[in-house]
Structures are given as structure tokens and as C-alpha cells.
N, C-alpha and C positions, 0 to 999 in steps of 0.2 A: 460384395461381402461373402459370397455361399463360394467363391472362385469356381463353376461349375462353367462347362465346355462341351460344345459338341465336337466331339474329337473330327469326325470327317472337315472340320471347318474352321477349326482353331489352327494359330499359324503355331513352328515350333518352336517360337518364344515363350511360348504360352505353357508348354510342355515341361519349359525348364523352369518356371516362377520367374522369367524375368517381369521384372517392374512393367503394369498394363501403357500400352502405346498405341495412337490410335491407326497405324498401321497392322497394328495386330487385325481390328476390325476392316480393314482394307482388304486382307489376307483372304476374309471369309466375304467380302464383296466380290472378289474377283473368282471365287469358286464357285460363288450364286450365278453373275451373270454369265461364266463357260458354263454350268449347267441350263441356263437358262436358253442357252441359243445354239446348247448344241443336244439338247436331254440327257448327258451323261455329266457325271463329277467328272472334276481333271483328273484326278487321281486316283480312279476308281473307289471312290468313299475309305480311301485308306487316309489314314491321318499323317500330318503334314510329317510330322518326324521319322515316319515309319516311311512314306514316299521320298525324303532327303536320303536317307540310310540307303534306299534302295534305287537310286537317281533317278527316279524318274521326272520324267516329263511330262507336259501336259503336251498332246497332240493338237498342233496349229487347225484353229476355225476355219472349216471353208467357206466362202463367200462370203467374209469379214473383210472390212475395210484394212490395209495395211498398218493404218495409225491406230484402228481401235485392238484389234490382234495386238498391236505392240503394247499395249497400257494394260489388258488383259494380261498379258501373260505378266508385265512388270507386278500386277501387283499379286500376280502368283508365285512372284518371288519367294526362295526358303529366308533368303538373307533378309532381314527389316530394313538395313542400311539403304537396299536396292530399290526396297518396295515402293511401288506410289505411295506419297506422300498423305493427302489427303482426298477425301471423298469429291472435290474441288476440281481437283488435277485429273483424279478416274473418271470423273464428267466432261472435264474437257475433251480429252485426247479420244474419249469415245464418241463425244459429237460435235466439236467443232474445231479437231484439227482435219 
């Protein structure tokens, strides 16, 4: 109800008032765990609209599993449509595919 964001972490649906999905919160799981295993944001704590605008990328994990890099980055996805899906799916593909 407060609609309040931490912009570094909010994906850019969120930017625009679209209706909340819960790949929005997917969006800010996959910028915790690239923070988390590599100590930097993907996108330098810039917010996800401002890094779309200015295309950036999130630079590839070294010494990441193939399949867990790919789910990570899927749900650093700008697009929602692309993003992993569920918290479900980001669990799998980061440990048991």
C-alpha cells in the first residue's frame, strides 16, 4: 500500500505503475544473488530503468556454473515476459540443473 522501492532493486515495471508481478520480486532476487557472489550490483546500483535506457549489461560470473549464470542473468532480465518466472524455477536452475 505505501508503493515504496528501493530503486537499485526494483525491476522497470515497477517504474512505470504496472500492475505488481511476482517477477518484479524475481528481478531484485537476481540482483541480490549477483551481488551476493560477485560483491558488486549488476548494474552498478543504478536502477533498472536508467541501466535499460543505457543498455547495459550485467557482466558474466566467473566461476559460475553455466546453468546457474544462465537463470541469473534470465531473471536480470529488463523484459518481465523473459524473466524467471518463479522463485521455484531461480532455485532450480541455480542448483539442480
Amino acid at each position: 500500500s505505501l508503493n515504496a522501492l528501493t530503486a537499485a532493486y526494483a525491476s522497470p515495471e515497477m517504474f512505470e505503475n504496472a500492475p505488481r508481478d511476482p517477477r518484479d520480486d524475481i528481478f531484485a532476487l537476481g540482483c541480490i544473488a549477483y551481488q551476493l557472489l560477485t560483491g558488486m550490483h549488476p548494474f552498478a546500483m543504478k536502477a533498472s530503468n536508467e541501466a535499460a535506457a543505457q543498455g547495459l549489461e550485467p557482466e558474466p560470473i566467473p566461476d559460475v556454473d553455466p546453468a546457474a549464470w544462465s537463470v541469473i542473468r534470465q531473471a536480470l532480465s529488463f523484459d518481465r515476459e523473459t524473466r524467471t518466472r518463479s522463485v521455484e524455477d531461480f532455485a532450480k536452475g541455480l542448483f539442480e540443473d
